[in-house]
C-alpha positions in Angstrom: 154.2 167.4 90.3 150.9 166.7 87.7 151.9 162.9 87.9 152.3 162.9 92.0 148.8 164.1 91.9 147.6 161.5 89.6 149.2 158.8 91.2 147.6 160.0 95.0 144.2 160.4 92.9 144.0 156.9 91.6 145.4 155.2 94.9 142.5 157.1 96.8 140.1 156.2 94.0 141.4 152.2 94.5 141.1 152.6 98.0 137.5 154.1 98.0 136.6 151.5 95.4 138.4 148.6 98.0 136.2 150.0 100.8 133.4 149.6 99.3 133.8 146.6 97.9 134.8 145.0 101.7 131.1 146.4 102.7 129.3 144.9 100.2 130.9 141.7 101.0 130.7 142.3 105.1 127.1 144.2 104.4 124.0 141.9 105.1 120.4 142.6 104.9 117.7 140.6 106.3 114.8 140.0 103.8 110.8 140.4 105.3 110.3 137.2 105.7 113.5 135.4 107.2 116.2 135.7 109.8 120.0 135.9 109.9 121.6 133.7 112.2 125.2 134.7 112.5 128.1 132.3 114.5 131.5 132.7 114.5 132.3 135.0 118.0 130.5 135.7 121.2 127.1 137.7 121.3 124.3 138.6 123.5 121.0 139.2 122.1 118.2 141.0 124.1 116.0 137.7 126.0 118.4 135.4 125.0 120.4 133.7 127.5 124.1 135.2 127.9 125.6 131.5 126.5 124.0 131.6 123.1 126.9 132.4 121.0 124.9 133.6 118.1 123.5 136.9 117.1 119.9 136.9 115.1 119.0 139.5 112.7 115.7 140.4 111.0 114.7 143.3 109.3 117.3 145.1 109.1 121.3 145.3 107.3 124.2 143.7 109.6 128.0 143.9 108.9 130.0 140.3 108.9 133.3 139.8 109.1 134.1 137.0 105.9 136.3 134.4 107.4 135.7 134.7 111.2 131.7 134.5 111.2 129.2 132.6 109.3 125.9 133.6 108.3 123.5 131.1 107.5 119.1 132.2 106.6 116.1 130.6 108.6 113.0 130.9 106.7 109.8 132.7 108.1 107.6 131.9 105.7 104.7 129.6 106.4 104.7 126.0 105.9 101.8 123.7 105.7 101.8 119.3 106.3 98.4 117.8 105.4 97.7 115.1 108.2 97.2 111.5 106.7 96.4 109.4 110.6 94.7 106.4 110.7 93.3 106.6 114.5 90.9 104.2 116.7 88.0 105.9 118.5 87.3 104.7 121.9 85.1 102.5 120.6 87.5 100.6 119.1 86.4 101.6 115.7 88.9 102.5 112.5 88.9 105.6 111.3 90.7 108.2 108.9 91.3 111.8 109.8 92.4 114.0 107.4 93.5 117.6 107.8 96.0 120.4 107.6 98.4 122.2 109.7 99.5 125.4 108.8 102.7 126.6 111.0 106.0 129.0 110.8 108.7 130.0 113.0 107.5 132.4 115.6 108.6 136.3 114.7 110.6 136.6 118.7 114.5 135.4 119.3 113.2 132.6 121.6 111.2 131.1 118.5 113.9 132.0 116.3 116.7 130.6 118.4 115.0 127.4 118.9 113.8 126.5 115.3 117.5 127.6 114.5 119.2 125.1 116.6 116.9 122.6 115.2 116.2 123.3 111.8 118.7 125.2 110.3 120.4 123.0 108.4 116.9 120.4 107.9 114.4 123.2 107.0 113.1 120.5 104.2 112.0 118.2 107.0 110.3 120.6 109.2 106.9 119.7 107.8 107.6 115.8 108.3 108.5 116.3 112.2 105.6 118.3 112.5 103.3 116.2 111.0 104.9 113.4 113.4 104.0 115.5 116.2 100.1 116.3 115.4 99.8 112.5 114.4 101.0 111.0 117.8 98.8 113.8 119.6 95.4 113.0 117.1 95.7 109.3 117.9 95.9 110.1 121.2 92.6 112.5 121.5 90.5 109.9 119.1 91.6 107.1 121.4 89.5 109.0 123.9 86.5 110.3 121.6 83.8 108.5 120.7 82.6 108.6 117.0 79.4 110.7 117.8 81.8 113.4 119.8 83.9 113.8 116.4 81.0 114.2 113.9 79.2 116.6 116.3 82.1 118.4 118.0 84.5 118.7 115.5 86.2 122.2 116.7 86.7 119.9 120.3 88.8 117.7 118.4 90.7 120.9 116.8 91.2 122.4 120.0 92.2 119.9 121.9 94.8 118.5 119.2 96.0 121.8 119.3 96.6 122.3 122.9 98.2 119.3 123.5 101.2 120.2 120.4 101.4 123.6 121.5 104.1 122.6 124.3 106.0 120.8 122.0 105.7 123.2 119.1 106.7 126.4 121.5 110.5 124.0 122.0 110.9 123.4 118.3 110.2 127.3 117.9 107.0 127.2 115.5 103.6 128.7 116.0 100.7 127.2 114.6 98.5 129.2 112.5 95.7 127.2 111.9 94.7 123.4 112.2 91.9 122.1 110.6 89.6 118.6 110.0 88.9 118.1 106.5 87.5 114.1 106.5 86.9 111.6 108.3 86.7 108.7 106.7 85.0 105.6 108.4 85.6 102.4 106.4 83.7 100.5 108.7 80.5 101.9 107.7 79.7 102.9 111.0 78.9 106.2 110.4 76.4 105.7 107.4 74.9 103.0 109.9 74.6 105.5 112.0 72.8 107.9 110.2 70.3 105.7 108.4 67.4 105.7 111.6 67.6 109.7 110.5 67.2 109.4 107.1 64.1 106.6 107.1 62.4 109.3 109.5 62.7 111.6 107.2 61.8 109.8 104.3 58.6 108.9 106.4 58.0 112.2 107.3 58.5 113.5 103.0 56.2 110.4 102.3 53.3 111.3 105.0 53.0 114.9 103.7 53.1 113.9 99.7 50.5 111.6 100.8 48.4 114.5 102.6 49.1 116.8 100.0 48.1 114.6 97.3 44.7 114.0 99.3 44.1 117.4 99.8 44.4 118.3 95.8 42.0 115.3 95.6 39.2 117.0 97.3 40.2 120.5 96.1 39.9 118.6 92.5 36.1 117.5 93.6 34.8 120.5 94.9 36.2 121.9 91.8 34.5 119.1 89.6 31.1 119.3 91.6 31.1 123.4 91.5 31.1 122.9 87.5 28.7 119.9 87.4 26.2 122.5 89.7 26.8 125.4 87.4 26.0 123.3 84.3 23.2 121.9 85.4 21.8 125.7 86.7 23.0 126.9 83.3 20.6 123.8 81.3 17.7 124.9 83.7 17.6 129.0 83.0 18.2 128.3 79.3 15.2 125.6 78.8 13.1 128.6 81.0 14.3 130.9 78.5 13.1 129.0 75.3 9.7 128.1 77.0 9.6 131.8 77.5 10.7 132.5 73.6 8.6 130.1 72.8 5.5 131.5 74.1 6.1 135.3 73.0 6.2 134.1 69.6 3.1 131.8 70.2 1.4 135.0 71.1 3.0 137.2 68.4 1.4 134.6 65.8 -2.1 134.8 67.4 -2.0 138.3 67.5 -3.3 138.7 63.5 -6.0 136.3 63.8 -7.6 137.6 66.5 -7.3 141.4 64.5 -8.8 139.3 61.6 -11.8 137.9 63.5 -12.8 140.9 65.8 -16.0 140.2 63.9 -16.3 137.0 64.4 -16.2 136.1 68.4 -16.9 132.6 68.7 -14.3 132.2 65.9 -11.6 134.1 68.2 -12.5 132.5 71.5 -12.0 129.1 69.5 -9.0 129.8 68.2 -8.1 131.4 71.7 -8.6 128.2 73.4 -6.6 126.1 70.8 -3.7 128.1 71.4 -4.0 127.9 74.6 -4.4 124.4 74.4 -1.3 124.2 72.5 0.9 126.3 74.6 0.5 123.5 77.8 0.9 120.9 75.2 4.2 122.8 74.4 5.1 123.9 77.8 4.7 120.4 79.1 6.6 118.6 76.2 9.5 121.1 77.1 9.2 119.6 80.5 9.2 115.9 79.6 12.2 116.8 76.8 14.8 119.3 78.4 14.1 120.0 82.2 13.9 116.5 83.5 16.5 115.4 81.3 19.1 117.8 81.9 18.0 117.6 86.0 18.8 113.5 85.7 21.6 114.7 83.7 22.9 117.1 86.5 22.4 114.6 89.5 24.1 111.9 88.0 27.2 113.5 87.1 27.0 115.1 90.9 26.7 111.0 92.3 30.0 110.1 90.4 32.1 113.2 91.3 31.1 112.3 94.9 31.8 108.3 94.2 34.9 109.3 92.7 36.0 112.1 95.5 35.4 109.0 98.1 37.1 106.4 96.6 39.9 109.1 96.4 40.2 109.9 99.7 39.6 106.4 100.7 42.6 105.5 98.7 44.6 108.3 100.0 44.1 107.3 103.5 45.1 103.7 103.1 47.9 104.6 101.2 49.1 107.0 104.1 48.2 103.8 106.2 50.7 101.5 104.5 53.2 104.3 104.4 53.4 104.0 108.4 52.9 100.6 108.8 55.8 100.3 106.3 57.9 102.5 108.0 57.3 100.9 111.3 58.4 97.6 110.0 61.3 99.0 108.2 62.3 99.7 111.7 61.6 96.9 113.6 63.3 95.1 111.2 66.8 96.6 111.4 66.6 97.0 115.0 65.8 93.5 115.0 68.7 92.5 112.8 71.1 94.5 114.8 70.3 93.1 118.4 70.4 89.5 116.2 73.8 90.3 115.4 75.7 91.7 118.5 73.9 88.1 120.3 75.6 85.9 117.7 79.1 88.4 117.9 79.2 87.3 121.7 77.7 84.0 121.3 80.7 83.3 118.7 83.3 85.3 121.0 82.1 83.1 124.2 82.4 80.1 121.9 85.7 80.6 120.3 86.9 81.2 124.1 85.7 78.1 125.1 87.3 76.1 122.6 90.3 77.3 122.8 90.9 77.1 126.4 90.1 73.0 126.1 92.0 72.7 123.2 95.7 74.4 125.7 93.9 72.1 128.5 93.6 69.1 126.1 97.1 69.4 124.7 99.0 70.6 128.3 97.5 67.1 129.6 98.6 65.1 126.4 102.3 66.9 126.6 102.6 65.8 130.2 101.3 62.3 129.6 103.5 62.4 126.8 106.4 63.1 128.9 105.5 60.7 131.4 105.3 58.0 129.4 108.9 58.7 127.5 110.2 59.1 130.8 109.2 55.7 132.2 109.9 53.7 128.8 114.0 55.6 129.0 114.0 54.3 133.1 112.7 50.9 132.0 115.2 50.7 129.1 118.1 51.6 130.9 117.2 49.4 134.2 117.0 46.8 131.2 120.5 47.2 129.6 122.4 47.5 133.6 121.0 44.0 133.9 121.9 42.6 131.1 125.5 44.3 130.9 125.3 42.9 134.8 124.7 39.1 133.8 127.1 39.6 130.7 129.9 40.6 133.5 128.9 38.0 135.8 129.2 35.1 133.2 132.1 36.7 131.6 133.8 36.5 135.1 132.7 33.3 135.0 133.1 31.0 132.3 134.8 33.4 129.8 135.2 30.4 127.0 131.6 29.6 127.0 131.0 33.6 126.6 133.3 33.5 123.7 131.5 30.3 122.5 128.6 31.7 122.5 129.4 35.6 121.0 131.5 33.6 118.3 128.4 30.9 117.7 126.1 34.5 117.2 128.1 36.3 114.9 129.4 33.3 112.7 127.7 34.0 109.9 129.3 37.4 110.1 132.5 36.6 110.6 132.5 33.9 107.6 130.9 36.9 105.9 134.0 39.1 106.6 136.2 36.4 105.9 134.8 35.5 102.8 134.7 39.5 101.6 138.8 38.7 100.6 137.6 36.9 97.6 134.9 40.0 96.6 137.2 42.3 94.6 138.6 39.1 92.5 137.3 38.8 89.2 139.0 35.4 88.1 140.3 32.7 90.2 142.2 30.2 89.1 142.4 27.3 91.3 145.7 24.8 90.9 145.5 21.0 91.2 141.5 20.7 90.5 139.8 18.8 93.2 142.9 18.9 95.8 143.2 22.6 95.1 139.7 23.5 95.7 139.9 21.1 99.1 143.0 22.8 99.9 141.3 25.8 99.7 138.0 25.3 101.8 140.3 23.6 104.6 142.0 27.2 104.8 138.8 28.9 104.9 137.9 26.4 107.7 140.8 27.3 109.2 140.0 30.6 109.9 137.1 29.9 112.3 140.0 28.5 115.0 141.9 32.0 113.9 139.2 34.0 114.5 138.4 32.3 117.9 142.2 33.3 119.2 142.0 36.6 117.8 138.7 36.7 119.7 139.9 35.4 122.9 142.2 38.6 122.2 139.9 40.9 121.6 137.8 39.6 124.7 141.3 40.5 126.8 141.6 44.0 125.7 138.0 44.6 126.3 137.8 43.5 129.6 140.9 45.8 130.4 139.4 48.4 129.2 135.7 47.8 130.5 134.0 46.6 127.3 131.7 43.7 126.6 132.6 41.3 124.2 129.5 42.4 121.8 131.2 45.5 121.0 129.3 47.6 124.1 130.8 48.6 127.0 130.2 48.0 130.6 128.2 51.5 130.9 126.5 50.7 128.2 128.0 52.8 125.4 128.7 50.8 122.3 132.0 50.9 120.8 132.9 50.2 116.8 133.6 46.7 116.0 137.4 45.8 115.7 137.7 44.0 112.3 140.4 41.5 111.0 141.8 41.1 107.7 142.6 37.7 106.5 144.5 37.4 103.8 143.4 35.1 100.5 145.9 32.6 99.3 145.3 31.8 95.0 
């Protein structure tokens, strides 16, 4: 009985151990940020037509049955492509846009469904068929923007670029998060071109005001200098009063005894009074002549150069202000100048170059045909040439067919001798018997083979006329035919 019980207690513990084993291996959970997409039998998910025949999961724990459905992950997470286009404005200038799209695969089943059936198994190339997309669209909305529109209205270029993917991007089941601009690059120059008018104003504006400011501290600095020139000058003054004044007082202070001294004696004090008194104007005067007028010419002449100087300051500051303008103003003619100069010569070339090349096609279109003209009439002349003669070979052949012969044989004699003669090429040695008679014996046979050559011409002339042949080896139409050649053989 104990063992019964032991054996029902470990099949229940295999079999709880088998069940959960079967859900862990049928039990699965969606993670935040991705969805399951499970095939494998017929399912209808809420929005979601009826004919999907997959069930989406996300969130949340799902049971699978191994073997009869598959269950495969779609990523949620987001995904960025930077955007590398080279685009042409309407303008017709070159440019570089470079930006950033940052996308994912919307949160709803349509999204879901729709970025599974496309990129479940090529989630790797998601950002290159995006960036695809926004490139075709950005060339499109540059092609219709003008270089100013771009640099000032940057967020119209975003939202329009944006608009137009968003039909496309809804299909592949991604949302886009954010799109922005980062450069554009002009290697044209265009831009800088188009910003340097700006810059010279304000650098004529920044010029103009150092130039005021400076003048302004320049007159500031002379008031400054003539203030101090005035207070010296008032400061010389009050101290030459004060030592005329010292001067005096101790005068008096030094008469003062004497006249105790000669109380008795009158005349003797009014005297002496007089002298000093005398002496005092003497004094008073020479103080005059030394300090006062000195330091007054002192004071005026160093007022006359501050005021020389504050002129020629200002003076200067103003024409230098002057010079900034009229430099300015130049600067300006001169590149407006230079760039009307240069669109004239672009057309006057562009006219130019059209112009030339339309006589040049005329030119050689009239030379072709000539051309033509001419090699047709030489090919009808030529071939008018050879009917006649082939003609008036016929004729005479029909004729007198042994003068022909005659006459064909008396042309190619030196051929036929030639031909006749070409036995003898490949022998090295010859050795000719009986001496003189030989060597007679042997130029008789070569003789001889003038008359043979005649009958196997006469032949020849027989065969071609059955056949429709000249007897120069051409036929009647006028369509040569290969020589027929005769060996002769070479007696030693």
């Amino acid at each position: 009985m104990p063992m019964i019980v032991g054996v029902v207690a470990g099949v229940a513990v295999a079999a709880i151990a088998v069940v959960i084993g079967l859900f862990k291996l049928m039990w699965r959970v969606a993670e935040p940020n991705e969805a399951l997409i499970i095939s494998g039998s017929n399912h209808k998910t809420e929005g979601l037509e009826a004919g999907m025949g997959f069930r989406i999961v996300t969130g949340r724990g799902t049971l699978v049955l191994p073997g009869v459905q598959a269950v495969r992950k779609l990523s949620l997470d987001l995904n960025e492509t930077e955007l590398h286009v080279d685009c042409v404005t309407h303008q017709g200038i070159p440019l570089k846009v470079r930006g950033v799209v940052i996308f994912k695969v919307g949160d709803d089943f349509v999204s879901i469904a729709n970025a599974g059936r496309r990129f479940l198994d090529q989630q790797k190339l998601m950002s290159e068929r995006v960036h695809n997309v926004f490139a075709g669209h950005l060339r499109s909305i540059v092609g219709g923007l003008t270089v100013e529109d771009m640099i000032r209205d940057r967020e119209k270029l975003t939202g329009q670029t944006r608009a137009a993917c968003g039909t496309e991007m809804e299909k592949l089941g991604l949302i886009v998060d954010s799109l922005q601009i980062h450069e554009i690059e002009d290697p044209t120059g265009y831009i800088q071109n188009l910003a340097m008018p700006h810059a010279a104003a304000v650098q004529r504006d920044a010029r103009i005001a150092q130039a005021e400011a400076n003048r302004l501290a320049t007159e500031a600095e002379q008031q400054s200098f003539a203030r101090m020139a005035q207070a010296t000058r008032d400061s010389e003054i009050l101290q030459a009063g004060y030592q005329a004044e010292r001067d005096k007082a101790g005068a008096k202070a030094r008469q003062a005894g004497p006249l105790a001294d000669a109380a008795a004696r009158q005349e003797v004090v009014v005297q002496e009074t007089r002298v000093a008194e005398l002496e005092a104007h003497r004094r008073e005067q020479q103080l005059q002549a030394d300090v006062r007028k000195p330091a007054d010419a002192k004071a005026y002449e160093k007022r006359t150069l501050a005021e020389a100087e504050r002129d020629a300051r200002i003076s200067g500051a103003e024409a230098k202000a002057k010079e900034t303008e009229l430099a300015a103003a130049a600067e300006a003619t001169r590149v407006k100048a230079a760039a009307s100069a240069e669109a004239e010569a672009t057309k006057a070339r562009g006219t130019a170059m059209a112009a030339s090349t339309r006589a040049t096609g005329e030119a050689e279109a009239a030379a072709a045909q000539a051309r033509g003209l001419a090699e047709a009439a030489a090919a009808k002349a030529k071939g008018l040439a050879e009917a006649e003669a082939i003609k008036a070979r016929a004729a005479a052949l029909a004729e007198n067919q042994e003068a022909v012969v005659a006459q064909q044989l008396a042309e190619n004699w030196p051929e036929i001798v030639k031909a006749g003669a070409s036995a003898f090429g490949n022998v090295d040695n010859m050795v000719v018997l009986n001496g003189a008679d030989g060597m007679a014996d042997m130029l008789a046979k070569a003789l001889t083979m003038g008359g043979t050559g005649l009958g196997l011409a006469r032949q020849l002339l027989a065969s071609m006329n059955q056949n429709g042949q000249t007897p120069n080896g051409t036929s009647l139409n006028g369509v040569a035919t290969p020589p027929h050649t005769q060996k002769v053989p070479v007696q030693e």
